[in-house]
C-alpha positions in Angstrom: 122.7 90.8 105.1 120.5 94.3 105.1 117.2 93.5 105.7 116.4 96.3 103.4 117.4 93.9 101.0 113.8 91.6 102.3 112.4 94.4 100.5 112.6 93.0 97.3 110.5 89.1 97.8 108.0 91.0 100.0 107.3 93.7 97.7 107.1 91.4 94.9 104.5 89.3 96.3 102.6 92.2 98.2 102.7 93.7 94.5 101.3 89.8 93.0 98.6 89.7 95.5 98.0 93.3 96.1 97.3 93.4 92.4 95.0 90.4 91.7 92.7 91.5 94.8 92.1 95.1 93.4 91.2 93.7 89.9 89.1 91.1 91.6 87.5 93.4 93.7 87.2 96.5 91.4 85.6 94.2 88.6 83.3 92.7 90.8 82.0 95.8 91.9 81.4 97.3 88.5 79.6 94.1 87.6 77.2 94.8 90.1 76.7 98.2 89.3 75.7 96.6 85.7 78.3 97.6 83.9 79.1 95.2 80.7 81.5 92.6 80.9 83.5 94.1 78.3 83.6 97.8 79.6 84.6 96.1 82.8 87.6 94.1 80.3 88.6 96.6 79.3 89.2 99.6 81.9 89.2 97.9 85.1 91.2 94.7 84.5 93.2 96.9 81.8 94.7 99.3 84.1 94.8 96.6 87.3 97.3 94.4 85.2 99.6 97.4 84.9 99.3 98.8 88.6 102.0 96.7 89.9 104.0 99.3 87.4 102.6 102.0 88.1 102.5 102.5 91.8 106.4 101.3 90.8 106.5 104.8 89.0 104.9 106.8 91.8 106.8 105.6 94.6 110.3 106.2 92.2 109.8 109.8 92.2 113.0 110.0 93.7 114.8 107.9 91.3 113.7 108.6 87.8 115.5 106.1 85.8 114.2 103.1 87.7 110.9 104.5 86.2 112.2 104.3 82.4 113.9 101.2 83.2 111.0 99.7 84.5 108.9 100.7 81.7 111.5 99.5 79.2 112.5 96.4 80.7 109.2 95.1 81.7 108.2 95.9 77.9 111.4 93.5 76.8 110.4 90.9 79.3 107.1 90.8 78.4 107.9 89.5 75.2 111.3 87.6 75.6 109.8 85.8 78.6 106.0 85.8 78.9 105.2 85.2 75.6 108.3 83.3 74.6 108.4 81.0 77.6 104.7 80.2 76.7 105.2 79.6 73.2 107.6 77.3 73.9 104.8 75.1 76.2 102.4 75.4 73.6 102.1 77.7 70.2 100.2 80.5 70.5 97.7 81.4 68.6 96.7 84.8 67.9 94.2 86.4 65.1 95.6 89.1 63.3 92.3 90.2 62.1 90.8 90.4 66.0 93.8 92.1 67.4 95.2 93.9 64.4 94.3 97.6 66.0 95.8 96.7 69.4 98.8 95.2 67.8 99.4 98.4 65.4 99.0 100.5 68.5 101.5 98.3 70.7 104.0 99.5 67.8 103.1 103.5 67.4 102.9 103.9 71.7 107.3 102.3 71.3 107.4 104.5 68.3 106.1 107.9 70.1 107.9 107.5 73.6 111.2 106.8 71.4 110.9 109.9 69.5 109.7 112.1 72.7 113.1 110.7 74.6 115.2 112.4 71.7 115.5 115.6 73.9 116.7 113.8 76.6 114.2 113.7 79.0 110.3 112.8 79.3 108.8 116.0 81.5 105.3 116.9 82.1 103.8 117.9 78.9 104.9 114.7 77.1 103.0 112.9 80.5 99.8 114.5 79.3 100.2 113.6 75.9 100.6 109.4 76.9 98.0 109.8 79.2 95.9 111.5 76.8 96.5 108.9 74.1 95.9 106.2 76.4 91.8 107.7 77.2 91.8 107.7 73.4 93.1 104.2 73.2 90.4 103.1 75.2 87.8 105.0 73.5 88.7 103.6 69.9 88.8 99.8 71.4 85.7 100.2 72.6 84.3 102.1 69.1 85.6 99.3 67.3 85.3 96.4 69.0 81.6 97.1 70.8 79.3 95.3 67.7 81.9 92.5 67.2 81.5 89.8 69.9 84.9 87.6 68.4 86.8 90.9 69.0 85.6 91.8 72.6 86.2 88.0 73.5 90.1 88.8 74.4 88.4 91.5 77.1 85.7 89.2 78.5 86.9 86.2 78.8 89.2 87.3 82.5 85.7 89.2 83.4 83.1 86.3 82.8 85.6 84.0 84.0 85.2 84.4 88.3 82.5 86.7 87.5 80.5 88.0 90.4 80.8 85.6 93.0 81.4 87.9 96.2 79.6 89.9 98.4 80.0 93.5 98.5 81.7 93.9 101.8 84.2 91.2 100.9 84.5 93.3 97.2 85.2 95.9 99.4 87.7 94.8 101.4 89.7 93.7 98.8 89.8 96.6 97.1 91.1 98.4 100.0 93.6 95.5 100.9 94.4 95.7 97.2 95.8 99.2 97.3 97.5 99.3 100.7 99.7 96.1 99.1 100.1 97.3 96.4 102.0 101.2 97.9 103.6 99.1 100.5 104.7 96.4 98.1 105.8 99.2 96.0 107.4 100.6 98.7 109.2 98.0 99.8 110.1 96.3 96.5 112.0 100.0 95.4 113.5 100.7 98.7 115.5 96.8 98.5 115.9 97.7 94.7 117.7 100.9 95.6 120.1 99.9 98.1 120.8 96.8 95.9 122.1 98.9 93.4 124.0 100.7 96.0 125.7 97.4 97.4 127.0 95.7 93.9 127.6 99.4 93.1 125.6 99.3 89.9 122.9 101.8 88.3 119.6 102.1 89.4 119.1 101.9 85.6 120.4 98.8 85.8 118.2 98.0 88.7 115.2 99.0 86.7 115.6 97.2 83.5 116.0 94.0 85.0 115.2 93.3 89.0 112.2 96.2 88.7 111.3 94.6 85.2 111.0 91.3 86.1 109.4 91.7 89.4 106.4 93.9 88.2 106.3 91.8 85.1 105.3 87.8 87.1 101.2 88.9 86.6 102.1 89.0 83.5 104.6 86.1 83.4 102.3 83.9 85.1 99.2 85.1 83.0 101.0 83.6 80.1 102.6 80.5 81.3 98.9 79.5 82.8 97.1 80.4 79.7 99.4 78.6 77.6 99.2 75.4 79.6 95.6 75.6 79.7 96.0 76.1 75.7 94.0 79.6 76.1 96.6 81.3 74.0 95.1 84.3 72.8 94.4 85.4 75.9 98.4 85.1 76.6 98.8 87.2 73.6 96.1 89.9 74.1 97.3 90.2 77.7 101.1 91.4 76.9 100.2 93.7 74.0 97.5 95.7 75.9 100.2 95.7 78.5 102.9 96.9 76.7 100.8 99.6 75.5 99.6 100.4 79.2 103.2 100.7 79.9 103.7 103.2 77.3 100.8 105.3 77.9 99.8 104.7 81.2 103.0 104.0 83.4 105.0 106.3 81.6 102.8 109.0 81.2 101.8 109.0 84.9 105.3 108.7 86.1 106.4 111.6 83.7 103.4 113.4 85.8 105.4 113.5 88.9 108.7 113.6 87.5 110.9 114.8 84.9 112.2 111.4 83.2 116.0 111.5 81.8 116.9 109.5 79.1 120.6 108.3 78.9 122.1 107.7 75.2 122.3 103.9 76.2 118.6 103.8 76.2 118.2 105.3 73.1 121.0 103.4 71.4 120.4 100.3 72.9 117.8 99.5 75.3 114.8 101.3 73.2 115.8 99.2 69.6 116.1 96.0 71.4 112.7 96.9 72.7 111.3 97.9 69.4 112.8 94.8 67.6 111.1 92.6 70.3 107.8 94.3 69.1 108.1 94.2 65.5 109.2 90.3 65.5 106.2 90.0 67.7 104.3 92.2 65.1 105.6 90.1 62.2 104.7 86.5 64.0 100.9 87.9 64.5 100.7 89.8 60.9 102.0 87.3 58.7 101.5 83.6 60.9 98.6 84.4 63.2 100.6 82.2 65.6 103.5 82.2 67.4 105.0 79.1 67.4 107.9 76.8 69.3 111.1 78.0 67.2 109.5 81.7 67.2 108.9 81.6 71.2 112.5 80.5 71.6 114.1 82.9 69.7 112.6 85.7 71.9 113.8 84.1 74.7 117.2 84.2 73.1 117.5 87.4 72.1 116.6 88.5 76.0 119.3 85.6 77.4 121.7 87.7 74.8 120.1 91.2 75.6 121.3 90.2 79.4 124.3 89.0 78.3 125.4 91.6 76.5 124.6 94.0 79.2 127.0 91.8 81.9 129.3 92.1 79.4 129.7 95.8 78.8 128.6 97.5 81.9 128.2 100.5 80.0 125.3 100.2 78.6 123.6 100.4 81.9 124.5 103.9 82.7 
């Protein structure tokens, strides 16, 4: 066995932990520096949930795809699995009304990356424009939602929720611990990821759209299972579509930063409208149900079983 290989459960669970302390830590010092709970919400536990994918992006400078793949794949898994493995413990509930901005913008972030990928690549310039439209994101969010207390719940409710019960040196600390797991874990996770692809002689496409996915995708995954049990269900719900937007703006756009991101035909033919039919049934559920229910939760998680399925079954598609 190559122990590079080890790479792979380390780095996912230095990514997990590494993660959850620097949100933690991060949001406990900007509650004592008195910022509100909802500004907190919605930048610091925001952009925490998606570091796991983003150092990812960093640290893949040298392979470009697992970046796409990662953003791609972790956008289809949050959906096929977070939310429908949750719905299928217990229907989720989600306002259309209280999320309807968020939801349209989950939609028009898939839409925009799909038409900037029609040149073939992702360079710097289109970068700027998703990390642009990401500060602009936040901006209208917080514009809309800062008189209307149901809308900000969605953003509080992680922040009030632990609240501010360290000290500052231990806040500290955790921050610090936070980011050294999580480039290590990164480190780590794409290193094993790599030479997998290089043993079973597949793409690190490939590698991206599933092992990459689903590894920065568990805070998520377990975000969702947890809140569904506890029947907190639009908190599962807000979670993955301010995620899936992150990924768009954010984890893209920082990636494409660093790196000039190809696009095969395979993503554009197939792995972008199995993404964008994910969101729009996801779109439809919240528009027209305010819930997603049982039946709804497992025919996501069917249409990712066949999504993987379909890829085992016609290698092509991961090149």
């Amino acid at each position: 066995m190559d122990w590079v290989l080890l790479g792979i459960p380390v780095g996912i669970v230095m990514l997990y932990f590494g993660s959850d302390w620097l949100v933690k830590g991060a949001k406990g010092l900007a509650l004592r520096l008195g910022i509100s709970a909802f500004v907190v919400g919605l930048t610091v536990v925001a952009f925490g949930s998606s570091a796991p994918e983003c150092v990812t992006s960093l640290v893949s400078s040298e392979t470009p795809e697992i970046i796409i793949g990662n953003v791609v794949g972790s956008n289809i898994v949050n959906i096929g699995l977070a939310i429908g493995l949750a719905a299928m413990i217990s229907p989720l509930a989600a306002k259309y009304l209280s999320m309807r901005f968020e939801v349209i913008m989950m939609m028009v972030a898939s839409l925009v990356v799909v038409v900037m990928s029609i040149g073939g690549f992702i360079g710097f310039v289109e970068g700027l424009i998703l990390c642009s439209a990401l500060v602009v994101f936040v901006f209208l969010v917080y514009y809309l939602k800062k008189g209307d207390a149901e809308g900000q719940e969605a953003y509080t409710s992680d922040v009030v929720e632990g609240g501010n019960q360290y000290g500052l040196p231990r806040l500290i600390v955790m921050c610090a611990l936070g980011l050294v797991f999580l480039y290590y874990g990164a480190r780590f996770f794409i290193d094993g990821a790599t030479e997998l692809a290089t043993i079973f002689g597949v793409s690190e496409l490939l590698i991206g759209l599933i092992v990459v996915a689903v590894g920065t995708s568990l805070p998520e995954i377990c975000i969702c299972l947890m809140a569904a049990y506890r029947k907190e269900s639009d908190l599962a719900v807000a979670n993955i579509v301010g995620s899936n937007i992150f990924n768009m703006f954010f984890v893209l756009g920082v990636g494409a930063l660093i790196v000039d991101i190809p696009i095969s035909e395979t993503i554009l033919t197939f792995h972008f409208p199995v993404m964008l039919l994910m969101s729009a049934l996801m779109f439809v559920m919240i528009r027209f149900n305010n819930r997603i229910s049982r039946p709804m939760g497992a025919v996501l998680v069917a249409i990712y079983v066949v999504y993987l399925a379909t890829m085992a079954m016609v290698p092509s598609l991961t090149i």
